[in-house]
LUMMAR-942279 format. One line per field, with one value per atom (N, C-alpha, C, O): residue number from 1; residue in one letter; atom name; x, y, z. Coordinates in Angstrom, 3 decimals. Atoms other than C-alpha are relative to their C-alpha. Example, Ala and Ser with C-alpha at 12.3 -4.5 7.8 and 13.67 -1.06 7.14 Angstrom:
<atoms>
num	c(1, 1, 1, 1, 2, 2, 2, 2)
residu	c(A, A, A, A, S, S, S, S)
atome	c(N, CA, C, O, N, CA, C, O)
c1	c(0.890, 12.300, 0.900, 1.936, -0.820, 13.670, -0.770, -0.261)
c2	c(-1.190, -4.500, 1.200, 1.181, -1.190, -1.060, 1.090, 2.198)
c3	c(0.000, 7.800, 0.000, 0.665, -0.060, 7.140, 0.730, 0.899)
</atoms>
This chain:
<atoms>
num	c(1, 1, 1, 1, 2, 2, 2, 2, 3, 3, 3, 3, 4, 4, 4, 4, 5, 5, 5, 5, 6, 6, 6, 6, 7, 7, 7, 7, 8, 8, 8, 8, 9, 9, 9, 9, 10, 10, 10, 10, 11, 11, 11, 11, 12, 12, 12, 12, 13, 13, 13, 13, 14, 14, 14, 14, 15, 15, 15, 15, 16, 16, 16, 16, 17, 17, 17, 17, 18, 18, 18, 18, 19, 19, 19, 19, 20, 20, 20, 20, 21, 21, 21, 21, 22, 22, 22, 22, 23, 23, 23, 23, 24, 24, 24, 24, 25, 25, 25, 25, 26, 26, 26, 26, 27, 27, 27, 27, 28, 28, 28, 28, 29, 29, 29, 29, 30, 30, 30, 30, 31, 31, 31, 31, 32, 32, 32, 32, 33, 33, 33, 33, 34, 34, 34, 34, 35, 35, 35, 35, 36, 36, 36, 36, 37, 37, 37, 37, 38, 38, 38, 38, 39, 39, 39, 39, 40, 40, 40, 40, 41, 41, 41, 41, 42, 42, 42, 42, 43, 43, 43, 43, 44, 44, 44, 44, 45, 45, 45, 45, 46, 46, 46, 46, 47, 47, 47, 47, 48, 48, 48, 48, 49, 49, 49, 49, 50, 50, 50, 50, 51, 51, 51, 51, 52, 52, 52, 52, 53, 53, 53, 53, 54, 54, 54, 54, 55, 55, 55, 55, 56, 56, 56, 56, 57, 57, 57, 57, 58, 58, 58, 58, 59, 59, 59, 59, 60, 60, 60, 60, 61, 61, 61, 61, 62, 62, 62, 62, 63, 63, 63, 63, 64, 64, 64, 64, 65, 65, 65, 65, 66, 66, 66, 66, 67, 67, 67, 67, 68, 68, 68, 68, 69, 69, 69, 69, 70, 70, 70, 70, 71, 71, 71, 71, 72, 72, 72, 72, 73, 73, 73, 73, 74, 74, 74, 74, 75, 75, 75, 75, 76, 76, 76, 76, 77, 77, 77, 77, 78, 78, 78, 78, 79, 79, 79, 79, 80, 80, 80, 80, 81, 81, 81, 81, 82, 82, 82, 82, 83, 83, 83, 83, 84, 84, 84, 84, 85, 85, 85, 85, 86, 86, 86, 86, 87, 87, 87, 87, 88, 88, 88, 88, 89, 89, 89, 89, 90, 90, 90, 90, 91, 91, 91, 91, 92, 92, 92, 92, 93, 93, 93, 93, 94, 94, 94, 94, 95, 95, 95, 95, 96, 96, 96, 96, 97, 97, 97, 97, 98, 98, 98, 98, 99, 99, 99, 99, 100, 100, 100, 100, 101, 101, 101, 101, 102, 102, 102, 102, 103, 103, 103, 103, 104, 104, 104, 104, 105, 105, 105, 105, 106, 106, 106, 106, 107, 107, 107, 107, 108, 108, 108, 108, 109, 109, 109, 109, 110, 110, 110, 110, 111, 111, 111, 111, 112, 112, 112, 112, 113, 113, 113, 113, 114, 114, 114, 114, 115, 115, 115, 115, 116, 116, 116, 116, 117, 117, 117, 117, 118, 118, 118, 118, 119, 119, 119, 119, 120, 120, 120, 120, 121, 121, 121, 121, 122, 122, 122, 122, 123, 123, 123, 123, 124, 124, 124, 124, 125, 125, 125, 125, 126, 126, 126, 126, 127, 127, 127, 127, 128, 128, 128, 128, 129, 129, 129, 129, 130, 130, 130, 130, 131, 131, 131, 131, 132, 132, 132, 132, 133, 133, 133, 133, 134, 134, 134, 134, 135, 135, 135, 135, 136, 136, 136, 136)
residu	c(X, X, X, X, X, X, X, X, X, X, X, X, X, X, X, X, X, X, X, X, X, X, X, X, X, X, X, X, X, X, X, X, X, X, X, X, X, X, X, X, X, X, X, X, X, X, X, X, X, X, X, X, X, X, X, X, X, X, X, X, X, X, X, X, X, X, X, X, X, X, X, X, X, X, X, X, X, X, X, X, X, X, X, X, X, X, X, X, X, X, X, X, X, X, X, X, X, X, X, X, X, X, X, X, X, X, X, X, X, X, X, X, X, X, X, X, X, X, X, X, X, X, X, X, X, X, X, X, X, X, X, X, X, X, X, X, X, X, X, X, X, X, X, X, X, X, X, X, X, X, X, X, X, X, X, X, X, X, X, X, X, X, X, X, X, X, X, X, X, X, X, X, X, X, X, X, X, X, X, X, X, X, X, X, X, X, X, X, X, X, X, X, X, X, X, X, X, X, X, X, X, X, X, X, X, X, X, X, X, X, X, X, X, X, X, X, X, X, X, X, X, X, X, X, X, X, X, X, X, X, X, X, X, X, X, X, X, X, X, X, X, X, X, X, X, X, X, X, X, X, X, X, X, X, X, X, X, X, X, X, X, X, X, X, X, X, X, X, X, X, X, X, X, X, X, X, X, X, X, X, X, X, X, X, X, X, X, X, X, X, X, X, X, X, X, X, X, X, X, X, X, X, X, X, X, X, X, X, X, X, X, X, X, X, X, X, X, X, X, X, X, X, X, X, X, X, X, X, X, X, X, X, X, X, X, X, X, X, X, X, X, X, X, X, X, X, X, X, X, X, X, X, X, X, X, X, X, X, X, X, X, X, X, X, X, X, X, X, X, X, X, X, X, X, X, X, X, X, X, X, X, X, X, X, X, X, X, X, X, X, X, X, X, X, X, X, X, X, X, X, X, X, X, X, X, X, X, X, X, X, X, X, X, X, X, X, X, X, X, X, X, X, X, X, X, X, X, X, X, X, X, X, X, X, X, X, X, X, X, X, X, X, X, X, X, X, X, X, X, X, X, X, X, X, X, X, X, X, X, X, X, X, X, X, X, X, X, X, X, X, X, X, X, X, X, X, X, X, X, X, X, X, X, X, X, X, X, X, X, X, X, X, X, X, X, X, X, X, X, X, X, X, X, X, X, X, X, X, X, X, X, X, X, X, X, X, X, X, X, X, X, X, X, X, X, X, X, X, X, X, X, X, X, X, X, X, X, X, X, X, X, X, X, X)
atome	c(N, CA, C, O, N, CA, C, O, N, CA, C, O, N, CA, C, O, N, CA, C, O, N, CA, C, O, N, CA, C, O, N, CA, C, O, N, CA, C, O, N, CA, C, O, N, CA, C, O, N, CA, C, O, N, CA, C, O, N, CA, C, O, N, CA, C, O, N, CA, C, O, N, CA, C, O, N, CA, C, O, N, CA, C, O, N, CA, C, O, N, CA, C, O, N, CA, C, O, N, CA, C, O, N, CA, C, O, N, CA, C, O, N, CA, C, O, N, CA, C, O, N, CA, C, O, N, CA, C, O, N, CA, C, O, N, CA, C, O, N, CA, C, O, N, CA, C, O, N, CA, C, O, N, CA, C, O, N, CA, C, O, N, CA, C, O, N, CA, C, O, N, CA, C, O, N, CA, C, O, N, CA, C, O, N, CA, C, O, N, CA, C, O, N, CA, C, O, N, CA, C, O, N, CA, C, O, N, CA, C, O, N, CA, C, O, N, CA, C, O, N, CA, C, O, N, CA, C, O, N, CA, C, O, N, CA, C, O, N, CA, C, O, N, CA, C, O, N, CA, C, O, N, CA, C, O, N, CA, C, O, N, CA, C, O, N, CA, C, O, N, CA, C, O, N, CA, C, O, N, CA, C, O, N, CA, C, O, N, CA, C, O, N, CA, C, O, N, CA, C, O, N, CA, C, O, N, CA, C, O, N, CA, C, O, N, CA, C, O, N, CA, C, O, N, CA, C, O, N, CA, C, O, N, CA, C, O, N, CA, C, O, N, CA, C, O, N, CA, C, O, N, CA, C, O, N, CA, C, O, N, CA, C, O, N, CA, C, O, N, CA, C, O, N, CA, C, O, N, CA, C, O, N, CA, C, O, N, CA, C, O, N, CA, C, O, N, CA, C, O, N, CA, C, O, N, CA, C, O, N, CA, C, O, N, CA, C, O, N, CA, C, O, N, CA, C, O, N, CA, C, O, N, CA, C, O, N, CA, C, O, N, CA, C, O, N, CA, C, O, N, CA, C, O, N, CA, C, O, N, CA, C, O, N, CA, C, O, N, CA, C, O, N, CA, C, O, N, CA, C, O, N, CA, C, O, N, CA, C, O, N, CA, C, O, N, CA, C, O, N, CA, C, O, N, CA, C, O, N, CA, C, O, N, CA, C, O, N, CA, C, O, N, CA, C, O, N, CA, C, O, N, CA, C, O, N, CA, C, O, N, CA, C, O, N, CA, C, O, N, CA, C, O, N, CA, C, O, N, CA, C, O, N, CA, C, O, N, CA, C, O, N, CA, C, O, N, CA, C, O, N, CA, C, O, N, CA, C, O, N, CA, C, O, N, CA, C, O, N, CA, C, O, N, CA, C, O, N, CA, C, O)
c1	c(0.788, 18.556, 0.597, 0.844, -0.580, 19.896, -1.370, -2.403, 1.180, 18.239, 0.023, 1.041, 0.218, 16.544, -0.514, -1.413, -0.308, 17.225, -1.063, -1.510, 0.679, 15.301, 0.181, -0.741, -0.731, 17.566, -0.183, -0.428, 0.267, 17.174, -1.665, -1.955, 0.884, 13.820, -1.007, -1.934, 0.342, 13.544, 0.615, -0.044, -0.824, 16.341, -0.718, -0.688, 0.873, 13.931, -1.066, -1.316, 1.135, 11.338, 0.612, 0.288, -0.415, 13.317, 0.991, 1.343, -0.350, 14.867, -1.306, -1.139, 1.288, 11.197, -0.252, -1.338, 0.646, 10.405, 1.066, 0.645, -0.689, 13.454, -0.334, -0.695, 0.592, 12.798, -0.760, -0.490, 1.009, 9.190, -0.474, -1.083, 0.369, 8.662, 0.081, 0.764, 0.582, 6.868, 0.625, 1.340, -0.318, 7.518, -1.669, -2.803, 0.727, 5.585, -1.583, -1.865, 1.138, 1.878, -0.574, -1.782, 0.316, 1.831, -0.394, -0.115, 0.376, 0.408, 0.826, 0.571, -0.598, 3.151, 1.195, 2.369, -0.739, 4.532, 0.174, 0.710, 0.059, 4.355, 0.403, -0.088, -0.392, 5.963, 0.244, 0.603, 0.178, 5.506, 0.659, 0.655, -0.894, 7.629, -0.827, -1.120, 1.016, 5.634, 1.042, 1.472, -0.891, 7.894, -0.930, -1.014, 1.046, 5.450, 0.937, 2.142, -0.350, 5.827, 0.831, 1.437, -0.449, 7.079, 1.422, 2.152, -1.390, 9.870, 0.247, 1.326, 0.594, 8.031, -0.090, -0.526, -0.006, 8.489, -1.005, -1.018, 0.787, 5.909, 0.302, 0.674, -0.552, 6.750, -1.485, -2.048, 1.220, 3.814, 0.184, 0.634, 0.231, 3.287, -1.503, -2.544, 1.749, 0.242, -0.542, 0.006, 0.964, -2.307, -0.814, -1.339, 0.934, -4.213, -0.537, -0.362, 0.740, -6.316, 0.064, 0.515, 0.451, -7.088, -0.976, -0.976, 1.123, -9.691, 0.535, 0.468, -0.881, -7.431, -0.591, 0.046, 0.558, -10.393, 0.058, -0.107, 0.244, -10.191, 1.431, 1.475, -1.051, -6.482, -0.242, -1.208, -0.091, -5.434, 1.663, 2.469, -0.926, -2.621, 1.611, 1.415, -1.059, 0.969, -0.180, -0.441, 0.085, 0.861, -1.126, -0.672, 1.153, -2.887, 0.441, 0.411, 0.126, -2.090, 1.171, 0.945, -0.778, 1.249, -0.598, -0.196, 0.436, -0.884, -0.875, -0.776, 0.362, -3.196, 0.769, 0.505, -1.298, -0.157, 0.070, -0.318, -0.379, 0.801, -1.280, -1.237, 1.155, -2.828, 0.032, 0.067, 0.094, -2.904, 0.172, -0.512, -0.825, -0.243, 0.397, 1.056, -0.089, 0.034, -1.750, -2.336, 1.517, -3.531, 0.582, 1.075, -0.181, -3.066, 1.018, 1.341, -1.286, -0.533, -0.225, -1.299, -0.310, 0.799, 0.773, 1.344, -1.532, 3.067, 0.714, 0.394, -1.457, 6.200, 0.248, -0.065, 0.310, 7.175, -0.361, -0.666, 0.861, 5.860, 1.103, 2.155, -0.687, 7.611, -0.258, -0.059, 0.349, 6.461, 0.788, 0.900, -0.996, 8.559, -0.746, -1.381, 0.354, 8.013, 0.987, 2.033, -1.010, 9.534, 1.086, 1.483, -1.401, 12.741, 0.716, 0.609, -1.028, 15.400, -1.437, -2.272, 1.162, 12.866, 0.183, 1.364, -0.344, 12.268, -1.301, -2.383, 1.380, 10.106, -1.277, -1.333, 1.386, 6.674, -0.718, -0.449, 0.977, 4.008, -1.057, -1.734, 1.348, 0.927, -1.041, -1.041, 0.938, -2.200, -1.066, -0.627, 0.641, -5.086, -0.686, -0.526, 0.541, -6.785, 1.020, 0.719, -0.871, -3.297, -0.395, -0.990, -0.721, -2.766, -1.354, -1.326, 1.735, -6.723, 0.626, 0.757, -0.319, -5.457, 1.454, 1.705, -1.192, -1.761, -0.712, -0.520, 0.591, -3.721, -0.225, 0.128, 1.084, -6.041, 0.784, 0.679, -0.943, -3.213, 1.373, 2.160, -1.384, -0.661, -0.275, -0.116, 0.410, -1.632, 0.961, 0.510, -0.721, 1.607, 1.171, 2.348, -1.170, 3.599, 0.891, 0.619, -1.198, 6.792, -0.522, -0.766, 0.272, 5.910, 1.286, 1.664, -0.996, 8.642, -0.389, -1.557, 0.171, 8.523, 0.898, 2.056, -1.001, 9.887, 1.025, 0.584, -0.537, 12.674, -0.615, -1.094, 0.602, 11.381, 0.896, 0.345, -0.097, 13.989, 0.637, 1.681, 0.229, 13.199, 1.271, 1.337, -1.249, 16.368, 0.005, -0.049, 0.131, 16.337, -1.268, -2.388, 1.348, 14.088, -0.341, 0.614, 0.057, 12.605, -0.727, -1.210, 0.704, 11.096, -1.370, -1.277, 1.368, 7.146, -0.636, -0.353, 1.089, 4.444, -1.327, -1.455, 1.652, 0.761, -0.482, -0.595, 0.581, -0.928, 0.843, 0.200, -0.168, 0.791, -0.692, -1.499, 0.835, -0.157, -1.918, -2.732, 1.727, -3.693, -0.561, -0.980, 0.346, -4.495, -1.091, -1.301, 1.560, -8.423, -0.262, -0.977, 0.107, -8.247, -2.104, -2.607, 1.258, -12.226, 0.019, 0.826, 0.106, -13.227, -1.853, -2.769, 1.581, -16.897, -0.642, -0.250, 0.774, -19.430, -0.299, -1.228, 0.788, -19.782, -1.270, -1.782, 1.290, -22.776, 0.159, -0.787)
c2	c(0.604, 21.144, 0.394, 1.531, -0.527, 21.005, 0.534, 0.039, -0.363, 23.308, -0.803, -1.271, 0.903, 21.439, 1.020, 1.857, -1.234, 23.356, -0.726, -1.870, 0.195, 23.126, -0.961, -1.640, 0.966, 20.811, -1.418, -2.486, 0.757, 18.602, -0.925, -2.104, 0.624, 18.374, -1.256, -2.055, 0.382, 17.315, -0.846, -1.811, 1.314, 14.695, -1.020, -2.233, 1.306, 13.156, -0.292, -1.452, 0.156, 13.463, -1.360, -2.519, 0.905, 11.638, -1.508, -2.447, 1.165, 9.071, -1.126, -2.342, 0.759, 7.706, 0.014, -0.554, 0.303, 7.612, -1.337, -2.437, 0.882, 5.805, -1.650, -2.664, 0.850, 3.458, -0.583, -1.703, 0.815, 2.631, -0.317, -1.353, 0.194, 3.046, -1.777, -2.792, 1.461, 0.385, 0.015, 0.930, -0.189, -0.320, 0.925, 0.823, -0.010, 1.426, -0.435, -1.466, 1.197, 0.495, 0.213, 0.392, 0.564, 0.126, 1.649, 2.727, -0.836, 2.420, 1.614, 2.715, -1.352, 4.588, 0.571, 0.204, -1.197, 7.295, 1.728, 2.699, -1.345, 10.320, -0.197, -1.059, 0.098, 10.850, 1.805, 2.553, -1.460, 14.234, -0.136, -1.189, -0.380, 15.684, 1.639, 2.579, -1.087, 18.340, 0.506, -0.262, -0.140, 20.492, 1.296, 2.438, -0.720, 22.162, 1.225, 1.330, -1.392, 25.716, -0.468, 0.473, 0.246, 23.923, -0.987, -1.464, 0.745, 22.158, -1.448, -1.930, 1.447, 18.373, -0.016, 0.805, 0.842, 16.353, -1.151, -2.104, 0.887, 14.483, -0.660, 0.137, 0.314, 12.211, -1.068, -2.024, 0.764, 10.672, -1.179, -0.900, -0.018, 8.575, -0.222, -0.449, -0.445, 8.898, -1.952, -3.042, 1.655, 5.689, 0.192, 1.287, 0.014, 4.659, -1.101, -1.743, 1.525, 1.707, -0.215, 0.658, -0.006, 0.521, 0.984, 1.362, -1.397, 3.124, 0.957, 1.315, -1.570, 6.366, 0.951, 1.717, -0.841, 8.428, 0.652, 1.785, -0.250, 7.707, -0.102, -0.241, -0.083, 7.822, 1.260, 2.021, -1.498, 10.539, 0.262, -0.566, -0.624, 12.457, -0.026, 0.346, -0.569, 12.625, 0.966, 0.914, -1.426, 15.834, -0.330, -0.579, -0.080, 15.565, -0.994, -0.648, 0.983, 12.012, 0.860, 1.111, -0.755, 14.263, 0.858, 0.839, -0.753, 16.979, -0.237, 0.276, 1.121, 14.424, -0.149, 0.387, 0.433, 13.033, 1.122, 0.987, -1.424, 16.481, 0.639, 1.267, -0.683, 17.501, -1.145, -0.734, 1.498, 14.157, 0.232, 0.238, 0.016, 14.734, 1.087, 0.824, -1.211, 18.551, 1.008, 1.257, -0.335, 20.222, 1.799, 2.495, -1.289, 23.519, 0.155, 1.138, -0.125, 22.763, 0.898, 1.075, -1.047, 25.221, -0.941, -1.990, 0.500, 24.111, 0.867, 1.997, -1.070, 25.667, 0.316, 1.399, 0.086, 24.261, -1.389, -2.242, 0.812, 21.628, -0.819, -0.188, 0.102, 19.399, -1.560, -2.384, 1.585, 16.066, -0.342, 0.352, 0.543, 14.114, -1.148, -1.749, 1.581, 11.304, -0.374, 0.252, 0.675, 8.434, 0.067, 0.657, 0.674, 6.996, 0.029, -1.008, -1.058, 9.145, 1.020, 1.419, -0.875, 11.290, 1.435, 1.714, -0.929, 14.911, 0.374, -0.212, -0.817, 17.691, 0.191, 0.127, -0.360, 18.410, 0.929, 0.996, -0.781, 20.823, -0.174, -0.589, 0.891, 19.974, 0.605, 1.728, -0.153, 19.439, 1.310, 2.113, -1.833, 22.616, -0.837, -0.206, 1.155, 19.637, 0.843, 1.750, -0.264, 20.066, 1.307, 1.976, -1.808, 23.670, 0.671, 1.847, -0.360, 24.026, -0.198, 0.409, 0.374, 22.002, 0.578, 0.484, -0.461, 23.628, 1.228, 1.423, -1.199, 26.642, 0.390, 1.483, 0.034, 25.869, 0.152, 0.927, -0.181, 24.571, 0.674, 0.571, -1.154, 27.175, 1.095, 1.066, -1.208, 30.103, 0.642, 1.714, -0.706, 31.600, -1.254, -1.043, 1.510, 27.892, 0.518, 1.386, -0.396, 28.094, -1.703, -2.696, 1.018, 25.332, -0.283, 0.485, -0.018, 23.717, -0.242, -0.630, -0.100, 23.620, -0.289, 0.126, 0.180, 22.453, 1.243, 2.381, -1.830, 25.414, -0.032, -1.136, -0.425, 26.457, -0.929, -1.402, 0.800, 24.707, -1.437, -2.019, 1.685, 21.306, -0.539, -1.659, 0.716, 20.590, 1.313, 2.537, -0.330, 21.284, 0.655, 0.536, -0.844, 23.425, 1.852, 2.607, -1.417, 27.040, -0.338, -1.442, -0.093, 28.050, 1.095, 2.322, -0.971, 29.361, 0.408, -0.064, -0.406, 31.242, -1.347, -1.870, 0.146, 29.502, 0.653, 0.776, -1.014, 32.052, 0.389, 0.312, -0.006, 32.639, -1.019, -1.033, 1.593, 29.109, -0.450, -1.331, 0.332, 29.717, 1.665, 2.010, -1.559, 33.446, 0.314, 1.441, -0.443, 33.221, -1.367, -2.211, 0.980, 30.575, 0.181, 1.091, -0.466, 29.770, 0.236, -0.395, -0.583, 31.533, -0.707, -0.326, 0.358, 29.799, 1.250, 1.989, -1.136, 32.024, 0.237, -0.466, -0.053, 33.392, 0.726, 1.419, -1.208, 35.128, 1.153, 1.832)
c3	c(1.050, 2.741, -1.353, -1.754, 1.401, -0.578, -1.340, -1.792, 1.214, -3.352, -1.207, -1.717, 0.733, -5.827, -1.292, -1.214, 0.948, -9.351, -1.148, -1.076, 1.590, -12.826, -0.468, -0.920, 0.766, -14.104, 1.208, 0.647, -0.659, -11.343, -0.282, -0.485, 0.123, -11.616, -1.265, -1.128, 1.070, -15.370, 0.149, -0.240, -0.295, -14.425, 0.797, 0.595, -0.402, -12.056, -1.293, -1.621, 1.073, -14.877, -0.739, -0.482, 0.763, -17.345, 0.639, -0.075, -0.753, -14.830, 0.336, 0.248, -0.477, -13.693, -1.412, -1.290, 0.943, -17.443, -0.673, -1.031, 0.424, -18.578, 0.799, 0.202, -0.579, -15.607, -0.273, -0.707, 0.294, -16.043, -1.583, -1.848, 1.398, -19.975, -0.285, -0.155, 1.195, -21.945, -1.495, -1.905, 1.346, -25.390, -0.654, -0.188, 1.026, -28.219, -0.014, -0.624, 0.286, -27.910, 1.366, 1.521, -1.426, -24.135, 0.716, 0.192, -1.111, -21.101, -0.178, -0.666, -0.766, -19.650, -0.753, -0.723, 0.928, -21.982, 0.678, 0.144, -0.865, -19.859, 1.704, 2.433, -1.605, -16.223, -0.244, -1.153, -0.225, -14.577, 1.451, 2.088, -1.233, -11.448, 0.554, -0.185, -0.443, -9.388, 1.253, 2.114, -1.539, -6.678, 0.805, 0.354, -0.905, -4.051, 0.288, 0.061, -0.326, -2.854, 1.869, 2.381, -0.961, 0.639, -0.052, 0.817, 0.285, -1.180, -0.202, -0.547, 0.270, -1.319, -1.676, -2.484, 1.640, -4.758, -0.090, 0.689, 0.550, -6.359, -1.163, -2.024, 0.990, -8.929, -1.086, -0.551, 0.363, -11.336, -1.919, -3.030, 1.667, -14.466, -0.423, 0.194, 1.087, -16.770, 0.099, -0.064, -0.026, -16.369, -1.309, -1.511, 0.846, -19.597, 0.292, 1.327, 0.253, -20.656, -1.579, -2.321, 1.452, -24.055, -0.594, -1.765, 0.460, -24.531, 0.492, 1.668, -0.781, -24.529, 0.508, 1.232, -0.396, -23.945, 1.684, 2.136, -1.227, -20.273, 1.015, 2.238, -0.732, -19.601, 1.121, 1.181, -0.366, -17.253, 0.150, 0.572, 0.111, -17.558, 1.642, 2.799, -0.954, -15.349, 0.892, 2.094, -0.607, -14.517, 1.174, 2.291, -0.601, -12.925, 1.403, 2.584, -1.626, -10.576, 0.568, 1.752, -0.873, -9.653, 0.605, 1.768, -0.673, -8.590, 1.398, 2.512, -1.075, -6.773, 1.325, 2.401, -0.408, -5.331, 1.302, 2.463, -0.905, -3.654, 0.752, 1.810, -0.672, -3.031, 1.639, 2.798, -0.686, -0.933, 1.022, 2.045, -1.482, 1.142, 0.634, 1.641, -0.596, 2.085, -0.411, -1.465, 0.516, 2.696, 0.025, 0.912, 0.335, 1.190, -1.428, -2.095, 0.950, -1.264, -1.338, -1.913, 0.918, -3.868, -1.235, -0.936, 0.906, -6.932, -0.240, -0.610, 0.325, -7.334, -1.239, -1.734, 0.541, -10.179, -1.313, -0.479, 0.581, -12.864, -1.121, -1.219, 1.058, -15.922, -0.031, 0.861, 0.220, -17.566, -1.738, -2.748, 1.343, -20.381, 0.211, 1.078, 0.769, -22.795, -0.603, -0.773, 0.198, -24.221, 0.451, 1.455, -0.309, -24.459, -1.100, -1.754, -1.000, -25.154, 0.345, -0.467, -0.660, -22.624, -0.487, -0.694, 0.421, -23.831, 0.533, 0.512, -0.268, -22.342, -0.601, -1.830, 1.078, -23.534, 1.057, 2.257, -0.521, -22.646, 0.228, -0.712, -0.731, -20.376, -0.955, -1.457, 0.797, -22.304, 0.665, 1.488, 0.131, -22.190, 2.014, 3.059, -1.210, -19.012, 0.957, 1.733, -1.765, -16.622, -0.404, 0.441, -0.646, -17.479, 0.900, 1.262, -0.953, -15.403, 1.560, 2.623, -1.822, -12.745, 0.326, 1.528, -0.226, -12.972, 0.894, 2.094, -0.420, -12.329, 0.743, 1.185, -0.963, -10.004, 1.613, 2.564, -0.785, -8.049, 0.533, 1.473, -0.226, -8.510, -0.993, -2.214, 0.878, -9.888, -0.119, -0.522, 0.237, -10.139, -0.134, 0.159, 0.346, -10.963, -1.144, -1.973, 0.913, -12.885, -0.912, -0.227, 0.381, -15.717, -1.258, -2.143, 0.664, -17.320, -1.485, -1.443, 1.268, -21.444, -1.266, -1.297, 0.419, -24.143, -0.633, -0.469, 0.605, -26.033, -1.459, -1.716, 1.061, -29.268, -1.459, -2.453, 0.678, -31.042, 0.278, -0.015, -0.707, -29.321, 0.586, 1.092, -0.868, -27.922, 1.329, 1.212, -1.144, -24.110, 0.399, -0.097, -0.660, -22.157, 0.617, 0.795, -0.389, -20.969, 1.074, 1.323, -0.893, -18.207, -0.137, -0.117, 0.050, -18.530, 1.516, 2.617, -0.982, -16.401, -0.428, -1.535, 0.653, -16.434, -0.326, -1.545, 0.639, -16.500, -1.674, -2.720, 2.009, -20.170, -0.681, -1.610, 0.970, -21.050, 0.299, 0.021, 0.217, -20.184, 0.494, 1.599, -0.140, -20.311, 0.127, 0.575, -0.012, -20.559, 0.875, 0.334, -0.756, -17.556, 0.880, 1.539, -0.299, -16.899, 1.529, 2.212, -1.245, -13.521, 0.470, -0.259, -0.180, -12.049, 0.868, 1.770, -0.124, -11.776, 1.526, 1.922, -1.245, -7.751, 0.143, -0.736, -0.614, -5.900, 0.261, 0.658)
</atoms>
């Protein structure tokens, strides 16, 4: 099986975005790439409507996606780009819940500090006071 590297994965990112992108105005601006702790790829783009309130996010139907089709699934690790030329971005405060939820120790990809290329984060950094529901 060939290993599937960092750079790989942001290449699918920005390949499914170049692909499906709309113009300016339109739907699908976000595509997210999800690689499970068992080595399965999920690949997603973001659904809106005219009322942005009720889009939902890349990241989330990728996680979907993976929840779907392996029951137990983990994420390895994570990375969603926009537009066209495609460039990393960082999941809104929403994924980094469900990044969480679903991988509590996920490698999440990010953009670098000075916007050209990328780093590699923890979640847990990107959500340090992650809410916990109250047990018995």
């Amino acid at each position: 099986m060939t290993k599937i590297t960092t750079q790989n994965l942001v290449d699918m990112a920005k390949d499914l975005m170049e692909a499906r992108y709309q113009k300016a105005g339109h739907h699908s601006v976000v595509s997210a790439v999800v690689l499970t702790k068992s080595g399965h790829i999920y690949q997603a783009l973001n659904t809106g409507t005219t009322q942005p309130s009720v889009a939902t996010c890349a990241e989330i139907i990728a996680i979907g996606m993976a929840n779907t089709a392996e029951i137990g699934m983990q994420i390895d690790t994570i990375v969603a780009v926009r537009d066209v030329p495609s460039y990393v971005v960082a999941p809104c405060g929403k994924c980094r819940e469900y990044i969480s939820d679903y991988g509590p120790n996920a490698k999440v990809i990010l953009p670098a500090k000075n916007k050209r290329g990328w780093t590699i984060g923890k979640i847990a950094d990107l959500l340090p006071c992650k809410y916990e529901k109250k047990t018995k």
